[in-house]
TORKOL-4160 file (C-alpha; in steps of 0.2 Angstrom, whole numbers, padded with zeros to 4 digits, m for minus):
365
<pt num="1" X="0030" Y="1038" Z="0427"/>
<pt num="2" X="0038" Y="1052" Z="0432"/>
<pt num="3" X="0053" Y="1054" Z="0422"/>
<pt num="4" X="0054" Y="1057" Z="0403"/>
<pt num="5" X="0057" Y="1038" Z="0393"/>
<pt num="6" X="0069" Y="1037" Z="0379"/>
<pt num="7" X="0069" Y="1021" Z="0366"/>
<pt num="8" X="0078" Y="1016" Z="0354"/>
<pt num="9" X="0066" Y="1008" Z="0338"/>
<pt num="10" X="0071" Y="0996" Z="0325"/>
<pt num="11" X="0059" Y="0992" Z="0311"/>
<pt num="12" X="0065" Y="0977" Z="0299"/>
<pt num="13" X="0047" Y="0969" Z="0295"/>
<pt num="14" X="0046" Y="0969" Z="0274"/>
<pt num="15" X="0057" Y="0981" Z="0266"/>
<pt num="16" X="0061" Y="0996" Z="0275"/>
<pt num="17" X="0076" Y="0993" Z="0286"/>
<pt num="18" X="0073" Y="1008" Z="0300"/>
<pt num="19" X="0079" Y="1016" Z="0316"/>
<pt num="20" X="0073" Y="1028" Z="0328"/>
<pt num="21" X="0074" Y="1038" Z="0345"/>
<pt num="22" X="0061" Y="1043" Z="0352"/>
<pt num="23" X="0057" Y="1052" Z="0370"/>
<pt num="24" X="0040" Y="1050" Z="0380"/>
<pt num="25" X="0035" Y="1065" Z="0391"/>
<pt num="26" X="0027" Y="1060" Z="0408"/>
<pt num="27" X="0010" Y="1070" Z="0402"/>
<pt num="28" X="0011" Y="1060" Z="0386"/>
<pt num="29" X="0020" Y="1071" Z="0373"/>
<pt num="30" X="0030" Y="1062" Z="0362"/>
<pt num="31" X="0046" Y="1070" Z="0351"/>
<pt num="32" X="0054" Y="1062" Z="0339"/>
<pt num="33" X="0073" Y="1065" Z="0343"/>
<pt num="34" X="0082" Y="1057" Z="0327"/>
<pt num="35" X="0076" Y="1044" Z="0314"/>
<pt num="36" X="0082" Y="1037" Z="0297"/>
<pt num="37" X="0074" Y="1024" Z="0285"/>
<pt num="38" X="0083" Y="1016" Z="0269"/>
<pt num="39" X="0069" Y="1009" Z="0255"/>
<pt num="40" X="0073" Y="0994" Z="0246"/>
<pt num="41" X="0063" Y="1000" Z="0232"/>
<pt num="42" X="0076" Y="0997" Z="0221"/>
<pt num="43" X="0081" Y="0979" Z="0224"/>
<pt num="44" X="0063" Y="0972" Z="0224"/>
<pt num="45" X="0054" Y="0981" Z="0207"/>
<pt num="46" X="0063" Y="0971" Z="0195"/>
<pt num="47" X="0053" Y="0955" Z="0202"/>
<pt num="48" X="0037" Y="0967" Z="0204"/>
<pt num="49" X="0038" Y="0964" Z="0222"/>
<pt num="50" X="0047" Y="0959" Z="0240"/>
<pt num="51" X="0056" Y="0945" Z="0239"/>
<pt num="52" X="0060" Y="0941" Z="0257"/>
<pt num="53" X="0079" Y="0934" Z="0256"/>
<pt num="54" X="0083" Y="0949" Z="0247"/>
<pt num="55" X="0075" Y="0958" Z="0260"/>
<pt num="56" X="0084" Y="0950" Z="0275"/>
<pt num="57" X="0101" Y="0950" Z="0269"/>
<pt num="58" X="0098" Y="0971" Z="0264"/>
<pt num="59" X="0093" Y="0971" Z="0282"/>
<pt num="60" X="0109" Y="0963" Z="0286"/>
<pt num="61" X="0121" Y="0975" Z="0277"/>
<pt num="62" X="0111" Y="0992" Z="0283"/>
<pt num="63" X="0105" Y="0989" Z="0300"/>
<pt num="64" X="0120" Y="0993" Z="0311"/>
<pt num="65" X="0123" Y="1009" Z="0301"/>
<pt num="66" X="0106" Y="1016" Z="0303"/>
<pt num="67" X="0106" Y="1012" Z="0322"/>
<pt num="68" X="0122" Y="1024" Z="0322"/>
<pt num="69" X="0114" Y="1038" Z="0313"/>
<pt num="70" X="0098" Y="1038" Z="0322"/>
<pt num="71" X="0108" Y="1039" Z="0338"/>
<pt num="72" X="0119" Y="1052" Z="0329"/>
<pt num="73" X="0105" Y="1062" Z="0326"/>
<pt num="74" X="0097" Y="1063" Z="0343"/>
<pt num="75" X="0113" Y="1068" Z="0351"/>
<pt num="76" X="0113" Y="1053" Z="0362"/>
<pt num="77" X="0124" Y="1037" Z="0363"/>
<pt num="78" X="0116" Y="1021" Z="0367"/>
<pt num="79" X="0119" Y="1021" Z="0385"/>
<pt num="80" X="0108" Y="1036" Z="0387"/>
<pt num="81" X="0091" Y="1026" Z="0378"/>
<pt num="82" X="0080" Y="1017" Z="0394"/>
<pt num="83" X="0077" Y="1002" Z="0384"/>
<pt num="84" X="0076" Y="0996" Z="0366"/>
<pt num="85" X="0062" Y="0990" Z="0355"/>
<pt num="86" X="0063" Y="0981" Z="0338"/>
<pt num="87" X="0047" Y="0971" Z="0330"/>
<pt num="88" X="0045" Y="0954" Z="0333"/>
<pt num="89" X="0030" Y="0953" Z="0320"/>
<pt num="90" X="0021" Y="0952" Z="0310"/>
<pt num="91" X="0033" Y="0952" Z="0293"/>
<pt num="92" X="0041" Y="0941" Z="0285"/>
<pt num="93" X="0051" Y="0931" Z="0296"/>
<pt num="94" X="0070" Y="0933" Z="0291"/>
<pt num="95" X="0070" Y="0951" Z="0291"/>
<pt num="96" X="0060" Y="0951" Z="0309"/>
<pt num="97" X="0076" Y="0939" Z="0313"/>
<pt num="98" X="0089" Y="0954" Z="0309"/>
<pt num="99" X="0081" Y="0965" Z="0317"/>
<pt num="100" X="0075" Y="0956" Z="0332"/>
<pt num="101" X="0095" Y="0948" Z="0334"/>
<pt num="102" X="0099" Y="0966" Z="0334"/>
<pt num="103" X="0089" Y="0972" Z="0346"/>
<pt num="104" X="0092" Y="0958" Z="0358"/>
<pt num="105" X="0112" Y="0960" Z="0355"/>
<pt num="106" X="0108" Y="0981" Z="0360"/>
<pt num="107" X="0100" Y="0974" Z="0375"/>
<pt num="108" X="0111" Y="0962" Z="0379"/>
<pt num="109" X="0127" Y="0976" Z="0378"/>
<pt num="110" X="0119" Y="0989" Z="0387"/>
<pt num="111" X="0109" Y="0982" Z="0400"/>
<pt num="112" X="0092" Y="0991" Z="0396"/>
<pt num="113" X="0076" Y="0981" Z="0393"/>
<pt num="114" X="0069" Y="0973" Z="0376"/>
<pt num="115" X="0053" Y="0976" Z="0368"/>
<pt num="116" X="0048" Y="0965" Z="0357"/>
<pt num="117" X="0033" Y="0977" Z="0344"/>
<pt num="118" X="0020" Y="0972" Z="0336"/>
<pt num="119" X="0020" Y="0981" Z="0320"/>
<pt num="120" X="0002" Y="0982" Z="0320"/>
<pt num="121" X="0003" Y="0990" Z="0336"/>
<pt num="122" X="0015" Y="1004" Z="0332"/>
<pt num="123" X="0002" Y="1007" Z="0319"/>
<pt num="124" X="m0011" Y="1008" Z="0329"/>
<pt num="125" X="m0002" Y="1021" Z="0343"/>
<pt num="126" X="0006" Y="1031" Z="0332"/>
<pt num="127" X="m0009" Y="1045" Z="0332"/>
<pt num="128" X="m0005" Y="1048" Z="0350"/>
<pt num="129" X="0010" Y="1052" Z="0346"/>
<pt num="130" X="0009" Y="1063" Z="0332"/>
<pt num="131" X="m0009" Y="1072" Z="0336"/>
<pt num="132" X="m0011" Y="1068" Z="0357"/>
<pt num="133" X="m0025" Y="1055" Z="0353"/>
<pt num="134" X="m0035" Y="1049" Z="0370"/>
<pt num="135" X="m0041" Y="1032" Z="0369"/>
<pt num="136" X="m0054" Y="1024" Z="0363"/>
<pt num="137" X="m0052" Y="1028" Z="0346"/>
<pt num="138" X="m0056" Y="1019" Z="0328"/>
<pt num="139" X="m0040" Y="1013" Z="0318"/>
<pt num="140" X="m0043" Y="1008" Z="0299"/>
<pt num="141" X="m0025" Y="1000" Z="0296"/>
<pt num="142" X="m0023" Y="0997" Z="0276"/>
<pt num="143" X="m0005" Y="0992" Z="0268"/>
<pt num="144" X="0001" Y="0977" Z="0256"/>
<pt num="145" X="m0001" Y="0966" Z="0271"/>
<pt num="146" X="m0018" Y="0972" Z="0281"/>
<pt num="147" X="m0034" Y="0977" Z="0278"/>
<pt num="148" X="m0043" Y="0979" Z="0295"/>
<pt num="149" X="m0054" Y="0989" Z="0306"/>
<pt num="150" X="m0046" Y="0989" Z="0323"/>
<pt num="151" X="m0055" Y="1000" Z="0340"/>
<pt num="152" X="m0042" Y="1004" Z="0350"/>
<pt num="153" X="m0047" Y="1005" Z="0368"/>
<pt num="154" X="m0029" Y="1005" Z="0377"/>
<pt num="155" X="m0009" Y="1002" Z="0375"/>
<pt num="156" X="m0013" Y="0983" Z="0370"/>
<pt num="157" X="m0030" Y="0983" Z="0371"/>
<pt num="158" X="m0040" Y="0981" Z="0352"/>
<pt num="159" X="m0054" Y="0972" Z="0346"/>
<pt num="160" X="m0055" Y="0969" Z="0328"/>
<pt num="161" X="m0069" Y="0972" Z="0319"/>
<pt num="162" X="m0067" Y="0970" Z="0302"/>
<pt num="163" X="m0051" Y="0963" Z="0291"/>
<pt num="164" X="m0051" Y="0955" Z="0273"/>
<pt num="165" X="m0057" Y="0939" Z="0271"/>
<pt num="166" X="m0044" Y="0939" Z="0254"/>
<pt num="167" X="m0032" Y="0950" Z="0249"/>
<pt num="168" X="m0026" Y="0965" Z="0257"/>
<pt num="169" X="m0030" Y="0982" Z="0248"/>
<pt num="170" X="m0012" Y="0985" Z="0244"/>
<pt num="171" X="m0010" Y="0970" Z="0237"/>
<pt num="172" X="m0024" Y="0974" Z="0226"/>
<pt num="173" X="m0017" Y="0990" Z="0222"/>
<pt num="174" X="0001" Y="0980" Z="0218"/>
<pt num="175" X="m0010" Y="0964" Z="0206"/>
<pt num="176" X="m0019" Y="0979" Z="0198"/>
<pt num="177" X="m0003" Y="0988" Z="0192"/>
<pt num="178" X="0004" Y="0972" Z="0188"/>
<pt num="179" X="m0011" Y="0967" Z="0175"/>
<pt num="180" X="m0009" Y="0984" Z="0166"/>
<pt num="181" X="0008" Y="0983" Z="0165"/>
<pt num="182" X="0012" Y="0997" Z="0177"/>
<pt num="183" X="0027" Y="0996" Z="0187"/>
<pt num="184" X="0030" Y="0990" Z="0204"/>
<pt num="185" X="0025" Y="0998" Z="0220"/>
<pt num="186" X="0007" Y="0998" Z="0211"/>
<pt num="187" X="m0003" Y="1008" Z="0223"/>
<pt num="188" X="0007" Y="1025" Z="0216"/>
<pt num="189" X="0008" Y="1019" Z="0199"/>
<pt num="190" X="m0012" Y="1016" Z="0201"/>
<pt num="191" X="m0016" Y="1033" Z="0208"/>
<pt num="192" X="m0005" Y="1043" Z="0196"/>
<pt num="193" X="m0013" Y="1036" Z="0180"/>
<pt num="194" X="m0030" Y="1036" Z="0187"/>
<pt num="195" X="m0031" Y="1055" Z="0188"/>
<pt num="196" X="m0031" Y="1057" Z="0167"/>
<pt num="197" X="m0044" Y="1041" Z="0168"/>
<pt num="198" X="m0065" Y="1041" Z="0169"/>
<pt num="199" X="m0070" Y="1031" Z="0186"/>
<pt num="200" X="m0084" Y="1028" Z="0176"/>
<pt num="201" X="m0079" Y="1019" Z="0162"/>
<pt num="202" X="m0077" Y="1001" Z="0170"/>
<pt num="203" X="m0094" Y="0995" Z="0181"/>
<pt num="204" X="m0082" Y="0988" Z="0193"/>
<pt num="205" X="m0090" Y="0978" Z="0210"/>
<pt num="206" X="m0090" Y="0985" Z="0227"/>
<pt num="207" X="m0087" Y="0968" Z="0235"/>
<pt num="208" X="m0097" Y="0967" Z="0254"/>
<pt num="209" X="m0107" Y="0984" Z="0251"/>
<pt num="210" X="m0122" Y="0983" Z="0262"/>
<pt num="211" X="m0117" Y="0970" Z="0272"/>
<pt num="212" X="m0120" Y="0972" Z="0292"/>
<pt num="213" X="m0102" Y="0963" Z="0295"/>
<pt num="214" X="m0088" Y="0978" Z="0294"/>
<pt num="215" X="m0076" Y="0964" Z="0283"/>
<pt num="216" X="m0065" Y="0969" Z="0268"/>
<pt num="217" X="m0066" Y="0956" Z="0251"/>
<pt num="218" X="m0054" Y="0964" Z="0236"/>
<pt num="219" X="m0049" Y="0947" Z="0228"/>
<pt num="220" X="m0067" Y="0948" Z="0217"/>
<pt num="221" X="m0062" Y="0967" Z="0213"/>
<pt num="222" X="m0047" Y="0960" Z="0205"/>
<pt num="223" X="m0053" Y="0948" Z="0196"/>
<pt num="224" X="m0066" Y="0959" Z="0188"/>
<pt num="225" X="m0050" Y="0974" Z="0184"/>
<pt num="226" X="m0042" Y="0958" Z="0174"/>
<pt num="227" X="m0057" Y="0953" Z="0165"/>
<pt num="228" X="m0060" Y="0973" Z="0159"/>
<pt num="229" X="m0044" Y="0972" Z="0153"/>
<pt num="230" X="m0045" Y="0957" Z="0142"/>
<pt num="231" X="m0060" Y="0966" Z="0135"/>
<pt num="232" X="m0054" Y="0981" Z="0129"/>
<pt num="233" X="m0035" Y="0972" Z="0125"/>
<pt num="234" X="m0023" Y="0978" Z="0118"/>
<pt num="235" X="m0024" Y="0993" Z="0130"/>
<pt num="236" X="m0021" Y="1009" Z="0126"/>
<pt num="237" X="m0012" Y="1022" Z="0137"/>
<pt num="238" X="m0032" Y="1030" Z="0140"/>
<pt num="239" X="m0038" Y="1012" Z="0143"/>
<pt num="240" X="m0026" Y="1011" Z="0156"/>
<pt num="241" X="m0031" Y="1029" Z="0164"/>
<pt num="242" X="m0048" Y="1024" Z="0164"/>
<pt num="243" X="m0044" Y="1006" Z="0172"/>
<pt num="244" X="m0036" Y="1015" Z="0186"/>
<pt num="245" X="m0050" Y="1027" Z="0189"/>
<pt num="246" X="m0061" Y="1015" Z="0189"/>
<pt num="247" X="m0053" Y="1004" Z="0202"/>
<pt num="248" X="m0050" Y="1018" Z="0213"/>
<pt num="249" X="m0067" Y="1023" Z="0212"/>
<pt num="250" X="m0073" Y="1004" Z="0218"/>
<pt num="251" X="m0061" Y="1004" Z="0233"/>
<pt num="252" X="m0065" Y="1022" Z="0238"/>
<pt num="253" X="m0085" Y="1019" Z="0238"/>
<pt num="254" X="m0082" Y="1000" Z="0246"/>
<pt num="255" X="m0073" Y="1008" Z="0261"/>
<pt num="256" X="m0084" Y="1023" Z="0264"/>
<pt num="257" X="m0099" Y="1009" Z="0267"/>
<pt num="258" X="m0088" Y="0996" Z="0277"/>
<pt num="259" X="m0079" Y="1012" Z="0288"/>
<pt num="260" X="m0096" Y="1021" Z="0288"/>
<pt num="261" X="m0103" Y="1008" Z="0297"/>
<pt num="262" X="m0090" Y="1006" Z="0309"/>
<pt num="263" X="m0092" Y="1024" Z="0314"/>
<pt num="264" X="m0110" Y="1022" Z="0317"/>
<pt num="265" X="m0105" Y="1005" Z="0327"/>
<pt num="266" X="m0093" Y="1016" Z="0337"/>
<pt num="267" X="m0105" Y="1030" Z="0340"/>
<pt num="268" X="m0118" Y="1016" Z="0347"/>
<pt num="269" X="m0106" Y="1010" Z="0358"/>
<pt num="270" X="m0099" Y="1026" Z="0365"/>
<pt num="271" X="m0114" Y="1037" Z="0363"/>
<pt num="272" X="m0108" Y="1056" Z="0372"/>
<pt num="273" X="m0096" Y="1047" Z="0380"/>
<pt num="274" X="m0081" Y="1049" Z="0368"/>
<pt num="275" X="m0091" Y="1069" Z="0364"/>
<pt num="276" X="m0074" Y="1069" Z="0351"/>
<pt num="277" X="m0074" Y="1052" Z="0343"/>
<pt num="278" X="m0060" Y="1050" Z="0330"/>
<pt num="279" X="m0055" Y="1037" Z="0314"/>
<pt num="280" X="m0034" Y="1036" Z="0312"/>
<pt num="281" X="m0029" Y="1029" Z="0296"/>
<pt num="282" X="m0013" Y="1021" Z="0293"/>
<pt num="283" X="m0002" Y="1009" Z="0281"/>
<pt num="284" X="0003" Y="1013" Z="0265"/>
<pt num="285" X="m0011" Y="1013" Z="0256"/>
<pt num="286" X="m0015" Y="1028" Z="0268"/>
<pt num="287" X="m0003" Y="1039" Z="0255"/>
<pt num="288" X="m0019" Y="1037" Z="0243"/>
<pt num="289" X="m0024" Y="1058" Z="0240"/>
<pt num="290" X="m0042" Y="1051" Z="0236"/>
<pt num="291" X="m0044" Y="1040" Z="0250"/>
<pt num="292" X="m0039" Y="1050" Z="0262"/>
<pt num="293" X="m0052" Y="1065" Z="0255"/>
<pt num="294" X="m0064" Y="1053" Z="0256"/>
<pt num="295" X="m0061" Y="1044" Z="0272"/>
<pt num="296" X="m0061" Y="1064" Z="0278"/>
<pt num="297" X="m0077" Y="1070" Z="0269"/>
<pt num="298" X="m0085" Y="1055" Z="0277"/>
<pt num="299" X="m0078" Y="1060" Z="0294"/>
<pt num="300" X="m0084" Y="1076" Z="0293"/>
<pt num="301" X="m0103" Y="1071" Z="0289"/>
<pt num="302" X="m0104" Y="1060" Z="0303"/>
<pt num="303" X="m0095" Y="1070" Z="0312"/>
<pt num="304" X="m0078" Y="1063" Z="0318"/>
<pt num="305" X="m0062" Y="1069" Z="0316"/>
<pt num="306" X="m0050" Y="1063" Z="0305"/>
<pt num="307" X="m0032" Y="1058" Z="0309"/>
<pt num="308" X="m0021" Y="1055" Z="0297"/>
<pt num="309" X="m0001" Y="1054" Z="0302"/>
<pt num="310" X="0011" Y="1061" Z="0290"/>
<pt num="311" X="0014" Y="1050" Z="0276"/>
<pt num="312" X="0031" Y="1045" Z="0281"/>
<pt num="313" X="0023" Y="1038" Z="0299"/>
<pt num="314" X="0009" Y="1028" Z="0289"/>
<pt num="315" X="0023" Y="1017" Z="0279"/>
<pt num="316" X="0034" Y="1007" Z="0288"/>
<pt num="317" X="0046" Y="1015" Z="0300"/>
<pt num="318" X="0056" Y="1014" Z="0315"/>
<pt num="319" X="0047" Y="1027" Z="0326"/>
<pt num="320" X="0033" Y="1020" Z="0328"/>
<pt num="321" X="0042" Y="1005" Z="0334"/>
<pt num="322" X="0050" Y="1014" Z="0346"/>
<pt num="323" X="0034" Y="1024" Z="0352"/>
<pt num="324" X="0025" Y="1008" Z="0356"/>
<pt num="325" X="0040" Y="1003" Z="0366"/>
<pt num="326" X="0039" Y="1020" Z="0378"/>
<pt num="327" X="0019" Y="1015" Z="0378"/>
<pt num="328" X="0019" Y="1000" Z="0385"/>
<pt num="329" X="0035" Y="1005" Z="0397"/>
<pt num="330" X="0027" Y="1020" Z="0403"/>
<pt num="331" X="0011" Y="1009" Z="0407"/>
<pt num="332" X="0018" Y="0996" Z="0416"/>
<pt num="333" X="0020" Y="0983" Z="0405"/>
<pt num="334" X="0032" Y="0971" Z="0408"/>
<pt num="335" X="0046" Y="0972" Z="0395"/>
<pt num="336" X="0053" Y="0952" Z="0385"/>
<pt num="337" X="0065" Y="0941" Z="0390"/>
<pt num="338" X="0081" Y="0938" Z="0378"/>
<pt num="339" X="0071" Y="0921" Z="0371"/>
<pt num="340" X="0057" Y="0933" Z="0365"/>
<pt num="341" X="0055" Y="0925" Z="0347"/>
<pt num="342" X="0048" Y="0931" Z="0329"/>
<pt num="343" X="0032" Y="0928" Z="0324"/>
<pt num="344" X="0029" Y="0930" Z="0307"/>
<pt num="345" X="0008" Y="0928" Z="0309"/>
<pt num="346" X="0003" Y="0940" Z="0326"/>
<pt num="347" X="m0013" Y="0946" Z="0326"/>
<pt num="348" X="m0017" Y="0964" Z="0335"/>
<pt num="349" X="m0034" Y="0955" Z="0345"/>
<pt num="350" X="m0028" Y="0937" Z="0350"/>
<pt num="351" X="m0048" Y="0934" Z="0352"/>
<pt num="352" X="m0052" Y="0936" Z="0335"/>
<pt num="353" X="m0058" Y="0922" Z="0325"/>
<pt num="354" X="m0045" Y="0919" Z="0310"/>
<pt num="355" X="m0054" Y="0923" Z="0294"/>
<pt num="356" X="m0039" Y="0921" Z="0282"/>
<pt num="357" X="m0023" Y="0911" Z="0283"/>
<pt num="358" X="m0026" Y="0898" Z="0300"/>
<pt num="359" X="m0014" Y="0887" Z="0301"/>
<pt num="360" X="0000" Y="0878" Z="0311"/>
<pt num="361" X="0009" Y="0896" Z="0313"/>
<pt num="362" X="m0006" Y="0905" Z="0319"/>
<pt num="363" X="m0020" Y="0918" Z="0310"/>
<pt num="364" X="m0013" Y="0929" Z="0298"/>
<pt num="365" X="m0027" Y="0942" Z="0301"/>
């Protein structure tokens, strides 16, 4: 590579309908050149989460709009991007369609090459992006879809060592709110009333502490969050506070065990090699102001740096999308053909064995 790459990204996976420009420097420098994402926030909190035809046919209506003022934004018309890339999965399948379709259709117009993203991926890279992060490196990806532990050795190179064997952590966050009556997305809702609550009010489990397996379980946390509640019922506005805090608490001391061990994995298998070792965290659940101080605090005892995008890079977006496309261009990797379909199941390390949701479309995670 000797020349600078410039992608076009398109992000249509759940419920933020994105576009982005991005240019890759031949050194590795990235710069965001334009970028523009519209929330769906208001269309799905009346059902007290997405609900995917809703989702799709938003993608529909604001897709083409938000290409134009991403490409309005850079300063550049479509003929000047080198290729385009949109996600293929994982997500729910009829917005991955839109945006896919789209994607193709540029391609298809222009003449440039497709991409077709794993989202999980443009997780993953984003740090080298936003902070200049050498490989290897440790990922903890943690949204309403994910929980999982990833080492990232190279641009489609991960090996998974931990995911949930249940329910994702935001997804926790989200039944949580949703038992308490708070409103929907839950993971602010949670975090907000938490901080007038007593973490210690609720002996709340820390499901898979101690075990040598780096895996996630938050279903039995729930569970226990519903039957505190029924005990104190009807709740007051403290209750609620103290609920919150409580919760919180037992994710936050669950996932300094399971992430402290996969430092000290990391630092086993790498020894002075990496002398700078580093954990990204990303997904939405990464907004957490109290996971994130202690996912740093941690990182700063066992000395590792801590990288943490800006918030709007660790929820869904389009630049990341189009930051894995310049990846895998600038490293050779051969770009898709036009039949390049959806998958609404795509997991980051093929090899993995599926712990949750095998079936006849694949492993979920």
């Amino acid at each position: 590579m000797t020349a600078p790459l410039t992608i076009l990204g398109i992000e249509t996976s759940c419920d933020e309908t994105a576009a982005a420009v991005v240019r890759r420097f031949p050194d590795g420098r990235g710069e965001i050149l334009g970028e523009t994402v519209l929330s769906q926030l208001e269309e799905h909190s009346a059902y007290g989460g997405v609900v995917p035809e809703i989702a799709a046919r938003a993608h529909v209506e604001a897709l083409d709009t938000l290409v134009e003022e991403a490409l309005l934004r850079s300063g550049l018309a479509l003929g000047d991007v080198d290729a385009i890339a949109a996600t293929s999965g994982p997500g729910l399948i009829g917005g991955l369609i839109v945006g896919l379709m789209t994607g193709k259709a540029l391609a298809l117009a222009t003449g440039k090459p497709l991409y077709g993203i794993n989202h999980l991926e443009g997780h993953a890279l984003t740090a080298r992006l936003t902070d200049g992060l050498d490989f290897p490196f440790l990922m903890l990806l943690v949204s309403g879809g994910h929980t999982q532990l990833v080492l990232v050795r190279g641009v489609g190179d991960y090996e998974r060592w931990g995911t949930t064997i249940d329910d994702a952590l935001g997804e926790a966050f989200d039944k949580t709110a949703k038992l308490i009556g708070l409103p929907y997305p839950g993971g602010p809702a949670v975090e907000r009333a938490a901080r007038d609550g007593d973490p210690e009010r609720f002996s709340l489990p820390r499901p898979m502490v101690g075990e040598a397996r780096l895996d996630f379980s938050f279903s039995g946390l729930k569970t226990a969050v519903r039957q505190a509640a029924e005990s104190v019922a009807p709740l007051t506005g403290q209750d609620v506070a103290d609920i919150c805090a409580s919760f919180q608490n037992a994710v936050a001391r669950t996932l300094k065990d399971r992430i402290g061990r996969g430092l000290d994995r990391f630092r086993e298998r790498y020894g002075s090699a990496v002398p700078q070792p580093a954990l990204v965290v990303a997904g939405g659940v990464a907004a957490n102001t109290v996971l994130r101080t202690m996912l740093s605090d941690l990182c700063a005892a066992r000395r590792f740096r801590f990288v943490a995008p800006p918030i709007r890079l660790c929820t869904d977006n389009a630049v990341m999308i189009a930051w894995a496309g310049a990846e895998r261009m600038a490293c050779g990797l051969p770009a898709d053909s036009l039949d390049v379909a959806p998958r609404s199941r795509w997991p980051l390390d093929a090899g993995a064995a599926a712990l949750v949701g095998s079936g006849r479309r694949g492993a979920k995670a």
